[in-house]
MDAnalysis code that builds the backbone (N, CA, C; Angstrom):
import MDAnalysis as mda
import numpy as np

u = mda.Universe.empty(390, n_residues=130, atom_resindex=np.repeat(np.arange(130), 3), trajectory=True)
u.add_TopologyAttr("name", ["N", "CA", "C"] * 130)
u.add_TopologyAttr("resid", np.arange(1, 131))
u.add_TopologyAttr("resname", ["UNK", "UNK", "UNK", "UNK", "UNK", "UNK", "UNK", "UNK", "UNK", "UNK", "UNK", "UNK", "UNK", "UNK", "UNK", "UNK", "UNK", "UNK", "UNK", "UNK", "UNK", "UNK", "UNK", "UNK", "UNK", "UNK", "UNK", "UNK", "UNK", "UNK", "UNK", "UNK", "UNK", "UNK", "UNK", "UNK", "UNK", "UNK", "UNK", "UNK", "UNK", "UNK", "UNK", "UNK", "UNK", "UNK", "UNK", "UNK", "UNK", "UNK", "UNK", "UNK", "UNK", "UNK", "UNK", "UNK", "UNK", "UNK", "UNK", "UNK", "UNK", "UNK", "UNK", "UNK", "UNK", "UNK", "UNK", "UNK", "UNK", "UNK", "UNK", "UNK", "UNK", "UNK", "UNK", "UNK", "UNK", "UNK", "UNK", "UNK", "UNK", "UNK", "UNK", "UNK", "UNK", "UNK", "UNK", "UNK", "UNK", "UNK", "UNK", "UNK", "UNK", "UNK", "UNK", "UNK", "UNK", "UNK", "UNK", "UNK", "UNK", "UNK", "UNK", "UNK", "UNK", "UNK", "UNK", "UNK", "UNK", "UNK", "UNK", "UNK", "UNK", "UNK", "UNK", "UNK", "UNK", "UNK", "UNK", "UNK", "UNK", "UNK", "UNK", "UNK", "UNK", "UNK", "UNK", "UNK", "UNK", "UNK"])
u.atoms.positions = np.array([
    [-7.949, -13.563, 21.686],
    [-8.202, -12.130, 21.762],
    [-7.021, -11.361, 21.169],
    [-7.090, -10.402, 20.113],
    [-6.344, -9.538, 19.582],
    [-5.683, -8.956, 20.463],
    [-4.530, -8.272, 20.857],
    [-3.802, -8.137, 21.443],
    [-4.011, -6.145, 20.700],
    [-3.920, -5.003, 21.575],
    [-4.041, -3.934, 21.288],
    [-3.205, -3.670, 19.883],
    [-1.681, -3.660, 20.148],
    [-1.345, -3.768, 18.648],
    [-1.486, -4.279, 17.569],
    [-2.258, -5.424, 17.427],
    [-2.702, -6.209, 16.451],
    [-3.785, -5.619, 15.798],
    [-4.645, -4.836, 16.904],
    [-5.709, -4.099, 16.403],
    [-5.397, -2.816, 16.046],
    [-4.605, -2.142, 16.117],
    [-4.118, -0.852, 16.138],
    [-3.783, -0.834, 14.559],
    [-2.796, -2.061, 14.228],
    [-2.292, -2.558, 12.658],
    [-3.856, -2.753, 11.666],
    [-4.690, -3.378, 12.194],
    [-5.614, -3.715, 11.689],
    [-6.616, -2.379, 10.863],
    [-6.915, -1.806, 12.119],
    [-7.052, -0.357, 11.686],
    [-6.429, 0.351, 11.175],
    [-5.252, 0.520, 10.841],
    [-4.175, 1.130, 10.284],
    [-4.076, 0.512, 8.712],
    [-3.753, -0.734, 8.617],
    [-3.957, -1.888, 7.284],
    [-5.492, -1.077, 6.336],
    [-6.595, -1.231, 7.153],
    [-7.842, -0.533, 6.653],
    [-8.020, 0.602, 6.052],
    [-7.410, 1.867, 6.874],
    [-6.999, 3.174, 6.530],
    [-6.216, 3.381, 5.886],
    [-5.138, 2.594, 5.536],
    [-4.033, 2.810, 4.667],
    [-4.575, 2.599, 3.284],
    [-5.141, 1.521, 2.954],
    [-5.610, 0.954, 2.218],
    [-6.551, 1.847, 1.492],
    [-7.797, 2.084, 1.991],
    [-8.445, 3.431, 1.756],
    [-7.658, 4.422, 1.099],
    [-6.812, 4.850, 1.764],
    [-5.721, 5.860, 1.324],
    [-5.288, 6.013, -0.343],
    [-4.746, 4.735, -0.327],
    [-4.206, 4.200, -1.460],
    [-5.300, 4.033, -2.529],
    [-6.222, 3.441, -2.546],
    [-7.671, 3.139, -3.317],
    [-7.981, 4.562, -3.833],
    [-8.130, 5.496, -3.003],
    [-8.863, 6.589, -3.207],
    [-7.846, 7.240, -3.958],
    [-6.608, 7.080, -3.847],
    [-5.626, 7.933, -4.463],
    [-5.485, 7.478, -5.876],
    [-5.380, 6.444, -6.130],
    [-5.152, 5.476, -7.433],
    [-6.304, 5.517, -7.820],
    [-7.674, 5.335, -7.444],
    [-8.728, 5.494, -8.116],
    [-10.105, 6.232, -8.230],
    [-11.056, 5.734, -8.990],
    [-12.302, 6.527, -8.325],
    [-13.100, 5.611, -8.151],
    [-14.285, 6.394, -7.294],
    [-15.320, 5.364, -6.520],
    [-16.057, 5.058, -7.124],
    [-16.721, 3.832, -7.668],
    [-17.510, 3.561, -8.476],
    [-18.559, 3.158, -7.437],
    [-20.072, 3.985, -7.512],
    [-21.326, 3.595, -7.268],
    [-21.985, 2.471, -7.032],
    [-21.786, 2.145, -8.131],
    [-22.658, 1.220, -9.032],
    [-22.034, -0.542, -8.005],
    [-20.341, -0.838, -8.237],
    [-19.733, -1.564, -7.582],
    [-19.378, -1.401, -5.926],
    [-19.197, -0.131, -5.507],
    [-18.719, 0.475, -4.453],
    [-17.476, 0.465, -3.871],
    [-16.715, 0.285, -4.962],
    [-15.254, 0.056, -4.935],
    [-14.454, 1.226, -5.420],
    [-13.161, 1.143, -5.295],
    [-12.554, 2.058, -6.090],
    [-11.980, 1.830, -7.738],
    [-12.018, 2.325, -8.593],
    [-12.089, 1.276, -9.653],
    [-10.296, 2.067, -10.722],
    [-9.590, 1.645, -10.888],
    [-8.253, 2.722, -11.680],
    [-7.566, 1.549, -12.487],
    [-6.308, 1.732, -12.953],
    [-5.763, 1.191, -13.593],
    [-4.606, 0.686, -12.751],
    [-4.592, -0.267, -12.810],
    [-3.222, -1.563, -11.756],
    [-1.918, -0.968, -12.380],
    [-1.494, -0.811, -11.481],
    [0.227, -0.071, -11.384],
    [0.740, -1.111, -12.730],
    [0.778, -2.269, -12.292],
    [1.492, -3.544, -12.801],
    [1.234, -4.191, -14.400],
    [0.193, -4.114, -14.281],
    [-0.590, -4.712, -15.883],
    [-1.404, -3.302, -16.575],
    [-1.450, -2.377, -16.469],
    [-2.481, -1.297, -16.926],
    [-3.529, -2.000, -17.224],
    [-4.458, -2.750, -16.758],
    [-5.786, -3.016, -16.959],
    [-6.750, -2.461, -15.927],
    [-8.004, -1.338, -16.411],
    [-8.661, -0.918, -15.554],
    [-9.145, -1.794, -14.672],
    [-9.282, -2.059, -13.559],
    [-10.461, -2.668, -12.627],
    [-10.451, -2.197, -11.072],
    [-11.035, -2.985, -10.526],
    [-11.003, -2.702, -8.844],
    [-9.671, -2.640, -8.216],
    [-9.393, -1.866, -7.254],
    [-8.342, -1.540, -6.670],
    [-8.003, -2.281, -5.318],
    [-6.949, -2.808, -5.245],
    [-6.615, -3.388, -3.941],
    [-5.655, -2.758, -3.781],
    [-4.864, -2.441, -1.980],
    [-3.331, -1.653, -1.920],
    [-2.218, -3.113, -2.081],
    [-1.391, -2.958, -3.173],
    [-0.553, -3.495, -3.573],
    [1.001, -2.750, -3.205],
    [1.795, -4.220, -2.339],
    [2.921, -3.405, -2.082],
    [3.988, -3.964, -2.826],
    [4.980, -3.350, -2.978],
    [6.232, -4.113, -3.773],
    [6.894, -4.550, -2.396],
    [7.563, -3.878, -1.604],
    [7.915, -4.535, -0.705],
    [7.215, -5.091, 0.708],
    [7.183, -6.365, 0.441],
    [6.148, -7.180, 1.108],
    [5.803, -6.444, 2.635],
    [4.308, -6.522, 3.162],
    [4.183, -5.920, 4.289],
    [4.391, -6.246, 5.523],
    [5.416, -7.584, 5.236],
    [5.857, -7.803, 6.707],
    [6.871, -6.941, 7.123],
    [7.366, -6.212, 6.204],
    [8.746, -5.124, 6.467],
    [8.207, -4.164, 6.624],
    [7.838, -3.637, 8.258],
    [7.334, -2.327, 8.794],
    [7.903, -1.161, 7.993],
    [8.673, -1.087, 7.941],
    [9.464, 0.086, 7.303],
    [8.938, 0.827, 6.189],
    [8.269, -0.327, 5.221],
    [7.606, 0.417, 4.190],
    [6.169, -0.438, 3.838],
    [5.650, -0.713, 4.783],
    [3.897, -1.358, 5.131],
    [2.924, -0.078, 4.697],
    [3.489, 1.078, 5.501],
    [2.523, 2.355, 5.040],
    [3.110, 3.494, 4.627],
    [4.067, 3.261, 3.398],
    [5.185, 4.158, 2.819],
    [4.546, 4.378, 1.422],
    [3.203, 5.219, 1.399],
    [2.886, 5.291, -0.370],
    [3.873, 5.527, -1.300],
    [5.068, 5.359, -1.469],
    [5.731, 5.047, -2.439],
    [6.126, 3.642, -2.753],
    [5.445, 2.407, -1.925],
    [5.891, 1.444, -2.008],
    [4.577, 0.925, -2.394],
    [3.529, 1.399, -1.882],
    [2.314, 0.786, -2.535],
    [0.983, 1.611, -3.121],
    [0.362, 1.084, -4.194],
    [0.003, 1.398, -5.526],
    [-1.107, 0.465, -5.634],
    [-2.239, 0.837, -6.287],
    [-3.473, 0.404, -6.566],
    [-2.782, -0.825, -7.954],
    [-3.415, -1.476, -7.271],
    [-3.289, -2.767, -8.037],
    [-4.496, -4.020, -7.999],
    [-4.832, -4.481, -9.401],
    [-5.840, -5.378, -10.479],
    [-5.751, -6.504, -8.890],
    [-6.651, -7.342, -8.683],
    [-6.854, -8.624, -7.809],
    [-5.977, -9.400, -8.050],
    [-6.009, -9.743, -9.795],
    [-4.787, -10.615, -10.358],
    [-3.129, -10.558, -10.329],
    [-3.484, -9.532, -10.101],
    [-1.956, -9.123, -10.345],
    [-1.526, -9.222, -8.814],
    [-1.767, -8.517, -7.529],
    [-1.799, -8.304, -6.520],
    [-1.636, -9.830, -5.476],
    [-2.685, -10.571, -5.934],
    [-3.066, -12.115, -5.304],
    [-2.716, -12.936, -5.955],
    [-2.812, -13.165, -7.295],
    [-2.839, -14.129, -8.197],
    [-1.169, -14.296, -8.737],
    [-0.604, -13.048, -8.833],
    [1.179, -12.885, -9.503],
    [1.699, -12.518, -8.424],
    [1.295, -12.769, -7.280],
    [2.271, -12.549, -5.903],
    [2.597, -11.194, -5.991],
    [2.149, -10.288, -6.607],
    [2.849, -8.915, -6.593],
    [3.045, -8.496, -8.112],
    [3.036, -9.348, -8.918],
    [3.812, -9.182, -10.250],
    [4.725, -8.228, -10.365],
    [5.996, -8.788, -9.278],
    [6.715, -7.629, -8.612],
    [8.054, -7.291, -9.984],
    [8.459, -7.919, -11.127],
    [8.986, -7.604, -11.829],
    [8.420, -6.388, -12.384],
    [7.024, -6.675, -12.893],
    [6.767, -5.094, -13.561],
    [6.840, -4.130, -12.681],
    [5.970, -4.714, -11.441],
    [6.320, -3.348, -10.295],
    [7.408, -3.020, -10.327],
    [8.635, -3.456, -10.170],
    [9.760, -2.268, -10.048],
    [10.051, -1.878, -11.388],
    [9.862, -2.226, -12.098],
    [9.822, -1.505, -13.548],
    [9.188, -0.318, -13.725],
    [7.785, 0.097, -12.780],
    [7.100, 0.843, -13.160],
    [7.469, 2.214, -11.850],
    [7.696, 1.008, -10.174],
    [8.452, 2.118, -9.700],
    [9.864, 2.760, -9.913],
    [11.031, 2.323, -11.095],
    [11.669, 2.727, -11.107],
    [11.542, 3.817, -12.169],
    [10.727, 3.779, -12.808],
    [9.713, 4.592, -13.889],
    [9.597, 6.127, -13.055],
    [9.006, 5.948, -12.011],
    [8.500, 6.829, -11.558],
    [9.093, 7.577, -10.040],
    [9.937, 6.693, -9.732],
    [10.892, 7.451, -8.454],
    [12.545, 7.320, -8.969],
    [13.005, 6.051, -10.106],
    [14.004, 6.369, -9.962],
    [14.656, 4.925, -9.474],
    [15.877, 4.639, -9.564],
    [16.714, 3.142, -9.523],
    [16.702, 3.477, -7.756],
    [17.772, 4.279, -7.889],
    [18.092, 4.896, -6.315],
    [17.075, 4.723, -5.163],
    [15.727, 4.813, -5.050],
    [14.783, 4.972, -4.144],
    [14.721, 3.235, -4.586],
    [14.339, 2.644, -5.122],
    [14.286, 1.244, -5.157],
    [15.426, 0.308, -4.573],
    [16.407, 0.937, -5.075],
    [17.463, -0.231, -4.461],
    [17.818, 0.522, -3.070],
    [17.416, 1.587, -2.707],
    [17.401, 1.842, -1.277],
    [16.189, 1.147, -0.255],
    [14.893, 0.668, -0.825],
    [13.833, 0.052, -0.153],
    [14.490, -1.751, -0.070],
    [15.287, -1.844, -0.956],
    [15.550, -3.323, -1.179],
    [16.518, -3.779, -0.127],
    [17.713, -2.443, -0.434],
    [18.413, -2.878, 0.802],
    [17.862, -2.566, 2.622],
    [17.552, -1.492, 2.732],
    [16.749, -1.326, 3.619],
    [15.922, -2.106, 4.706],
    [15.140, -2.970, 3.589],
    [14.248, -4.378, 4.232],
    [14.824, -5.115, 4.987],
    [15.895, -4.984, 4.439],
    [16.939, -6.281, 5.447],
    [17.358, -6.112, 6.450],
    [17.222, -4.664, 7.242],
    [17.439, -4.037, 8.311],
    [16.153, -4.420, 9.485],
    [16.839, -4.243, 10.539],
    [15.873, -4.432, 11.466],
    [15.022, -3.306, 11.857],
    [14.307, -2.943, 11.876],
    [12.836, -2.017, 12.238],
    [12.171, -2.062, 13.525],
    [12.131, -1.137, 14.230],
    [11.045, -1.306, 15.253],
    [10.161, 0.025, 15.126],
    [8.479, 0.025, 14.944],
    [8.057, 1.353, 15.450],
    [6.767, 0.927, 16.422],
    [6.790, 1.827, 17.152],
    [5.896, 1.478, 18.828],
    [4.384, 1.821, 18.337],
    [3.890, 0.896, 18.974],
    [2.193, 1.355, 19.379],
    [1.769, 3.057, 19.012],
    [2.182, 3.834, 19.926],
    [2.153, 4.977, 19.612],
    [2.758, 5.525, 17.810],
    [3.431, 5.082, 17.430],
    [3.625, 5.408, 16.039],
    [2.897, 5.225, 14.935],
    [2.467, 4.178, 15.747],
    [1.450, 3.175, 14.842],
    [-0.054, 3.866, 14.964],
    [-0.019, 4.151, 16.401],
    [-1.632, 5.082, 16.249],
    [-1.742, 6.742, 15.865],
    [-0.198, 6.738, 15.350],
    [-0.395, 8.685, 15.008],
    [-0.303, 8.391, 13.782],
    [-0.008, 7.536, 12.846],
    [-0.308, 7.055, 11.580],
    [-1.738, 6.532, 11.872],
    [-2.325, 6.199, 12.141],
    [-3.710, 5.911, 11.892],
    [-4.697, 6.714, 11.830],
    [-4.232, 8.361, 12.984],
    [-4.683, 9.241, 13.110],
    [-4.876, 10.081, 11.985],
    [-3.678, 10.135, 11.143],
    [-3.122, 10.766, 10.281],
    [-4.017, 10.360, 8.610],
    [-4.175, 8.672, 8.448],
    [-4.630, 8.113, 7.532],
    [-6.085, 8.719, 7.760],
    [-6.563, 8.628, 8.932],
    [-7.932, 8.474, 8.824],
    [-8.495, 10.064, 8.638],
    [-7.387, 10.659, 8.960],
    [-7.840, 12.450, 8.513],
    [-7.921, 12.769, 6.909],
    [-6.332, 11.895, 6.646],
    [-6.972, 12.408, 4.707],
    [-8.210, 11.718, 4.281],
    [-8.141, 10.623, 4.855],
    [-9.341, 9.853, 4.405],
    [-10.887, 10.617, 4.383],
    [-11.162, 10.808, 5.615],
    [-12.116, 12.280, 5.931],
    [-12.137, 13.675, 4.583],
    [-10.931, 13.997, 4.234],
    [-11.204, 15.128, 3.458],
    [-11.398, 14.696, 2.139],
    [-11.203, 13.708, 1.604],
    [-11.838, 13.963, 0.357],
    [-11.735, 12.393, -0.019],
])
């Protein structure tokens, strides 16, 4: 049995995700996916939330500057194809915000249940507006 926070993440993982999809792409009908161009390879296709810094590091799991609509292949298949990713986030935020997420990770993190469900609250409202 899932344990409340496990489910709380779960729902949160879902909504975030959404988040990200909808932001990076558009909804295609026809597939029912979100469909844009992968941060990593610029090849149009379906969107998965792709993070550069892996999502076991709470810190930046639901930090949209860390994750970006990204190709299946690239995402699953290139582990991240995290070289171009920071190529493309340093493109677009800057060296500084990168080597601050890098060092960062290595820090210890805690955020509570409750943090975790006012972010979910939060995801699932933009999600709602458009």
């Amino acid at each position: 049995m899932k344990s409340d926070r496990s489910k709380i993440v779960g729902y949160l993982d879902n909504e975030f995700s959404i988040f990200i999809r909808k932001r990076d792409g558009i909804f295609d009908e026809n597939s029912r996916e979100y469909i844009g161009i992968c941060i990593t390879c610029d090849t149009t296709s379906a969107l998965e939330a792709g993070h550069f810094i892996d999502r076991q590091h709470m810190q930046f799991r639901y930090d949209p500057k860390n994750v970006y609509g990204q190709c299946k292949t690239c995402n699953e298949f290139r582990k991240g194809n995290i070289k171009a990713y920071k190529e493309k986030l340093i493109k677009l935020h800057g060296i500084e915000l990168i080597e601050y997420m890098e060092i960062a990770r290595r820090k210890p993190f805690k955020i509570s249940n409750r943090e975790l469900s006012e972010l979910l609250k939060y995801y699932k409202r933009i999600n709602k507006r458009g």
